[in-house]
N, C-alpha and C positions, 0 to 999 in steps of 0.2 A: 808867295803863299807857302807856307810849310808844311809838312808831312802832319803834323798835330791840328791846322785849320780845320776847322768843323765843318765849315759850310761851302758848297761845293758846286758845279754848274750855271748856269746862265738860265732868270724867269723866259715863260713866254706863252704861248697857248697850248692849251693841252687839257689833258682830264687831271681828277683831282690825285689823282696817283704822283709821289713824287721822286725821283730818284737824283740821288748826288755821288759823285765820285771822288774817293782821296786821292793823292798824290802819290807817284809812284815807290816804293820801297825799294827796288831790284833793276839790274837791267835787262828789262823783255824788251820785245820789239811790238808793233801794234800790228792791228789785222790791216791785212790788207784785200780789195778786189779779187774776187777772183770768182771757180767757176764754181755754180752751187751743183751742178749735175755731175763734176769730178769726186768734189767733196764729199755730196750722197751717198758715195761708193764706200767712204773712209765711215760714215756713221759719225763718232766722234770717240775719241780715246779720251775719255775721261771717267766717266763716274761708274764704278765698282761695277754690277753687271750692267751697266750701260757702257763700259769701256769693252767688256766682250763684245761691244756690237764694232769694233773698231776691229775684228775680226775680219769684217766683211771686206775693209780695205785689201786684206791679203787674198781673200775665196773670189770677191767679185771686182776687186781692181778698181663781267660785273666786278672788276675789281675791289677788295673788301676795304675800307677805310683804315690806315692805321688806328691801333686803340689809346688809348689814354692821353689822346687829347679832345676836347671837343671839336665838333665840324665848325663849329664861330672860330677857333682859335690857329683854325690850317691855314698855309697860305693859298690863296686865291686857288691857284692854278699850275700848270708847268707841267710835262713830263720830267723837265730839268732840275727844278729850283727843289731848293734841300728842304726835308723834315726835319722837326725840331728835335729828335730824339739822338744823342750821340749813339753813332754807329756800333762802335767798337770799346772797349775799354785793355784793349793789350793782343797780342799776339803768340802762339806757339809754332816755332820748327815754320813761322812765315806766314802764319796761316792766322788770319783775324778770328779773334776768340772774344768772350764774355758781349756776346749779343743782347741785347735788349728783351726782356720777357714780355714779349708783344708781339702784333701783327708785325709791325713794322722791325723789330728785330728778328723776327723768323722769316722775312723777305731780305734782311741784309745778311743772313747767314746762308740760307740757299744760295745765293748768287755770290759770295765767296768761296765755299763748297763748289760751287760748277768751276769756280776758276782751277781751283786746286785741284782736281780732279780731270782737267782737262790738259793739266801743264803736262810738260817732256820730261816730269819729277816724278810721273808714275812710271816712267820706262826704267827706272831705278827701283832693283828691290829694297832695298833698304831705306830711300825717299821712300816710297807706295807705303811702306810700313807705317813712318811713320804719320802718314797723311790718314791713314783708316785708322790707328789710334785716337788721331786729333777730333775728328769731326764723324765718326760714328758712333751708335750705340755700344757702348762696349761688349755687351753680348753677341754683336754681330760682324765682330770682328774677324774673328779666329774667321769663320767660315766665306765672307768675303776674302781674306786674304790667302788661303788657297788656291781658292775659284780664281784668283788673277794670277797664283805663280802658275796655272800651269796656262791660263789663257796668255801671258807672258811668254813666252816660249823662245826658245831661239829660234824656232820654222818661221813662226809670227815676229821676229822681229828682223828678219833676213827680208819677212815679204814686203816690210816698211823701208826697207834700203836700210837698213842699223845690223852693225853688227851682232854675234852672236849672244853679245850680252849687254847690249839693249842702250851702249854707246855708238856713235856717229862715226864713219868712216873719216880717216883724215882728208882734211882740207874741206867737209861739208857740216853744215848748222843744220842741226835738227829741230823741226819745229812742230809745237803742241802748244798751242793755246788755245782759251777759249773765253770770250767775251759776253757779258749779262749785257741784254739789250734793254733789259727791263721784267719786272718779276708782278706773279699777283698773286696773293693769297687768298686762296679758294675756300678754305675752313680753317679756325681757329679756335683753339680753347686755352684754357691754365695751360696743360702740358705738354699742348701737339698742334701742330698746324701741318697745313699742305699747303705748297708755293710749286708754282709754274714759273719755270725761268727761259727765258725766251731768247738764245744763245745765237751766236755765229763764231765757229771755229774755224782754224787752219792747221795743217796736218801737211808733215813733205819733208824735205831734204832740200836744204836750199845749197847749192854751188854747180860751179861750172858741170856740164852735160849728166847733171842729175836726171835720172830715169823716174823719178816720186817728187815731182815738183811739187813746191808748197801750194794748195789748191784750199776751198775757202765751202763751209758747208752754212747751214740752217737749219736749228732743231729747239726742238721743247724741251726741258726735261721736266718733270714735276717729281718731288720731294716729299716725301712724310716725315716731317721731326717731329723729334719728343725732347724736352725739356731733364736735362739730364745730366749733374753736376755740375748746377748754374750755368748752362748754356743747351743751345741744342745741339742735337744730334741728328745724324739720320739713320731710318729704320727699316726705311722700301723707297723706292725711285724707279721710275719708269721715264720711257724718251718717246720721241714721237719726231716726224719730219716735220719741218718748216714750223715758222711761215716762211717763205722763201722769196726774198725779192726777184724784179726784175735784174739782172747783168746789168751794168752800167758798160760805159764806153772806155774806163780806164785799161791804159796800154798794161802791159802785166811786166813789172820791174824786173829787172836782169838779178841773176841770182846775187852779185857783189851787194848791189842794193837791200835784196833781201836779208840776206846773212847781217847784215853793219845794223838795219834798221831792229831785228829784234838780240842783239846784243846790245845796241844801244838804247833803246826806248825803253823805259820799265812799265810794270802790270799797275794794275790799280787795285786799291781795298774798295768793296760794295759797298753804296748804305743806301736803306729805302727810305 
């Protein structure tokens, strides 16, 4: 299957919500196990003032249908199996752009926006720039990307294990990702919708007797777009904790493991 295949995941039972995932573009690594009670601590380093809550790592240690197609013309069922709407139509600085003006494109753009937002590309000022150019309103730029140079900091990223300017000490992989478990749109119109994306992140330093081990959280975030030089944008976003599973029983990888796995694994593009 190649990067351009449309259609994405495995049918099966579920509600009529559908979500498919594209093929990797980069080398990430994937999420892995881990503890949701460490994580909690971390918040998540991602999205504009929901990455100031990644603060906290250093201080504290009805789903709506998509539209324009009829309900005769969806498929059956699935959480997995793909919508007929193309996701994407191209990409800027990495980041899936020209969303679908619809429900179902303001659910595939939210949940590319938490990735991008949640990557180890916002601990870079000049990446963070231009990821708040790409995928905000432009009017809320400027004032977003203050509010992160100084939540950026070098105190804040010494408290992360990075050095003072927000690269990784030699010999350790730093890791920020964050993963759409699944998204729903709460309201929509012509130019705005609200999407809840329903995440699980990891956040750490992965290598030998690292002190900020990669650890693994669960949060919400919900998004306000607007429709905004043919694509959307966001306007306001708020987080919220879990849903948080139960821990599973998996043994927690030795850090060589970790580091190899998200150099070598890459991210995925969203589509709802």
């Amino acid at each position: 299957m190649s990067p351009d295949d449309e259609t994405y995941g495995a049918p099966g039972a579920g509600g009529s919500g559908q979500t498919r995932t594209r093929l990797p573009d980069r080398g990430e690594g994937p999420r892995r196990p881990g503890r949701s009670s460490a994580r909690s601590t971390v918040a998540v380093v991602g999205i504009v003032v929901l990455l100031l809550a990644a603060i906290a790592f250093a201080n504290r240690g009805g789903d709506e249908a998509p539209s324009g197609r009829p309900e005769a013309d969806r498929p059956d069922t699935a959480p997995t199996a793909a919508t007929g709407t193309r996701p994407v139509d191209g990409k800027n600085h990495g980041i899936a752009t020209g969303h679908a003006r619809d429900a179902q494109g303001a659910q595939s753009a939210a949940a590319n926006f938490a990735v991008a937002l949640g990557s180890a590309e916002m601990f870079d000022k000049e990446r963070r720039s231009q990821v708040l150019r790409t995928i905000f309103v432009p009017s809320t730029v400027a004032r977003f990307e203050a509010e992160l140079t100084k939540a950026y900091s070098p105190t804040f990223h010494q408290a992360v294990g990075l050095n003072d300017d927000g690269t990784a000490p030699e010999g350790y992989t730093f890791v920020s990702r964050t993963t759409p478990i699944g998204t729903k749109a709460t309201d929509t119109g012509n130019d705005r919708a609200t999407v809840e994306v329903w995440c699980s992140g990891l956040l750490g330093l992965a290598g030998e007797n690292s002190t900020r081990p990669v650890v693994n959280s669960w949060f919400t975030i919900t998004l306000d777009l607007e429709w905004t030089d043919g694509d959307w944008k966001i306007a306001a976003h708020s987080q919220r904790e879990g849903p948080t599973p139960v821990p599973g029983d998996n043994r927690a990888s030795t850090a060589e493991d970790m580091a190899e796995a998200v150099e070598g694994y890459g991210g995925f593009t969203y589509a709802r």
